[in-house]
N, C-alpha and C positions, 0 to 999 in steps of 0.2 A: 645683461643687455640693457642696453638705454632707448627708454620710450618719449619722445616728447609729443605731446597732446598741443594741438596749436589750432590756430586758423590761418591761414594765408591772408588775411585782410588784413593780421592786428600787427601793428609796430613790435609790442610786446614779446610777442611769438615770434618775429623773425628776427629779432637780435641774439633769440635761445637757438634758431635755426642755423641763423650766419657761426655765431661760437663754434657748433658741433661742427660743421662743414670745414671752418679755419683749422681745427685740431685735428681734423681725418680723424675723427671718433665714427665707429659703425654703431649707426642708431635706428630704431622703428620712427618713424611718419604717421601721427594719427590726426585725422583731422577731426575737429568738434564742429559742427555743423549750429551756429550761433540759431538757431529757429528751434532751441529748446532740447538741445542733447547734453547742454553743459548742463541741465539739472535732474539727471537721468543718474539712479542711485548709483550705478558703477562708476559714472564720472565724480560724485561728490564723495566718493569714499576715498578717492583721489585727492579732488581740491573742494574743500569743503566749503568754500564760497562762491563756488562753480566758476572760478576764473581761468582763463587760458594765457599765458601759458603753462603745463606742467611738466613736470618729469617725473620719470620714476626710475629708477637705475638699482640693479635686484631688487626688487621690495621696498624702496626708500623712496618716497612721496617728497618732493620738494617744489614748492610753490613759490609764485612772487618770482618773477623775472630778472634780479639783481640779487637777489638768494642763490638762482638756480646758475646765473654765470660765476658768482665767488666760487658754487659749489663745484664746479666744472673746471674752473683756474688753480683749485686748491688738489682736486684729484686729480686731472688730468693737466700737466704744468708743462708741456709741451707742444707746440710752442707757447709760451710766453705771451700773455696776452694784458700783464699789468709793469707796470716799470717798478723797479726797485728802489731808483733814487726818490728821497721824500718828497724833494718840490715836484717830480715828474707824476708821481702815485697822485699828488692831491692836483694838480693838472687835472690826471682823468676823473680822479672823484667828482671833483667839481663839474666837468661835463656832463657825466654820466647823471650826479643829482641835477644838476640846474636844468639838463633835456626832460627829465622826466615827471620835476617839482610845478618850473613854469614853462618850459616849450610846448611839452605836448598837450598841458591842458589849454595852452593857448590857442594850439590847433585845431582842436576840438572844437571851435566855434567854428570853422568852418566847414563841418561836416557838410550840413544841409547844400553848399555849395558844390564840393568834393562832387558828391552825389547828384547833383542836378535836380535837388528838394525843394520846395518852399522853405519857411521858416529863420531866414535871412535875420540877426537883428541888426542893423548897422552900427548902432554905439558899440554893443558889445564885440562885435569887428572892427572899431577902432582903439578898441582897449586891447584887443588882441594882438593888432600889429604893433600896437607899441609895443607892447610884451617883448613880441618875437625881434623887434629891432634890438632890443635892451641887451636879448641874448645872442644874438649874432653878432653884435658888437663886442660884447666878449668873447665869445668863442674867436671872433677875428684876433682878438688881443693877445689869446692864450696858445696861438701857434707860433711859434717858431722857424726857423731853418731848418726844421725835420719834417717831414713829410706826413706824420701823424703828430696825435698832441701827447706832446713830450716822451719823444719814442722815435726811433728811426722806422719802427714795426709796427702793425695793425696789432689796438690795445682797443679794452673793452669801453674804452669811451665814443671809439667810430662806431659800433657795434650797435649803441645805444644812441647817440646822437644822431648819426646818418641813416637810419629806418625812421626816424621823424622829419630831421632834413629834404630827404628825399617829397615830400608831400608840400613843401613851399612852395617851388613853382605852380601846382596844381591850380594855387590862391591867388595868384600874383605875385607873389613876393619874391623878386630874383634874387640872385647871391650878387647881382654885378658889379654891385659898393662894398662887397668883402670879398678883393680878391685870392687871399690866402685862402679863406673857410670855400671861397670858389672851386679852384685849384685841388683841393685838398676832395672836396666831394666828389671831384670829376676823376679823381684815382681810387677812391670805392667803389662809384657807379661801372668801373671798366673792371674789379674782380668777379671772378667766376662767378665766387660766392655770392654776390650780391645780385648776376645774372639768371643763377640757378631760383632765387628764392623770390623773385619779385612776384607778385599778384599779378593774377592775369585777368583782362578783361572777365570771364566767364567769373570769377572769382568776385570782382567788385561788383557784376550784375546782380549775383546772389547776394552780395551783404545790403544793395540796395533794397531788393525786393523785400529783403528782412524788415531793413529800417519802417519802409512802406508800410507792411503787414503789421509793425506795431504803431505807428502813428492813426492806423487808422481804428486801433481798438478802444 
């Protein structure tokens, strides 16, 4: 039986959530409650750097979010969630690394925004859009006539780019000068899957209340 340990606020975690739902694999939902359950010894015997997302699938601990979808494409290869041909494969490599190298830490600066925080820094928010423009720009580049990137079918590069994606309008930043990566998000955001797993108010209220509770320690 397959457990994944997640939180509904993390990118992370719902790219491990979208995979399993894509594959119709029947899985356990644990949620880690981020106000100090990730360092609770039953969880770190798990992941020992108390990070989420995990899995465990009979007694096999698999940690690191890009570990845990290989592991998932290589066991369970139905459907198909990597391309075959080499230029298509390193397509999604290269989304998958570049989302996760410099997208999301670029995001990252706008949490305190997200959130409706103090702690604003404006340079580092213009170092950030450029970022994020750098990578939208290619991602715009590296679509084609197929509907996902380099694939006629949902591959682990939407999976991983578009639970980051999804949080650019939050910031300002519209897709509406990259009409392909436009296009192409607006046919994620309308799968189940992506309907099923989205964070819900209640959800972002808690991960704020967190942030809160440690800014002020």
């Amino acid at each position: 039986m397959l457990t994944l340990y997640h939180s509904p606020i993390s990118p992370n975690s719902r790219r491990v959530w979208i995979t399993l739902l894509e594959k119709g694999l029947e899985f356990e939902l644990v949620e880690i409650k981020l106000d100090g359950e990730q360092f609770k010894p039953e969880f770190l015997a798990i992941s020992p750097f108390h990070h989420i997302p995990a899995l465990v699938d009979d007694g096999f601990n698999v940690v690191e979010s890009l570990a845990i979808l290989d592991y998932l494409e290589a066991k369970y290869p139905t459907p198909a969630m990597l391309p075959k041909d080499a230029k298509d494969l390193a397509i999604a490599r290269m989304v998958q690394l570049v989302t996760v190298n410099e997208l999301l830490p670029a995001t990252t600066t706008f949490l305190p925004q997200i959130l409706g925080l103090p702690g604003e820094d404006p340079e580092k928010i213009e170092q950030a859009k450029q970022k994020i423009s750098t990578v939208l720009k290619l991602f715009e580049s590296l679509i084609d006539d197929r509907p996902y990137f380099g694939s006629q079918n949902l591959t682990l590069a939407e999976v991983v780019a578009g639970t980051v994606v999804i949080w650019l309008p939050e910031v300002g930043i519209s897709l509406s000068d990259y009409p392909k990566l436009n296009a192409w998000y607006k046919r994620l955001a309308a799968r189940t899957t992506w309907q099923a797993t989205e964070a819900t108010p209640e959800a972002m209220e808690a991960f704020k209340s967190i942030i809160v509770a440690r800014n002020r320690q």
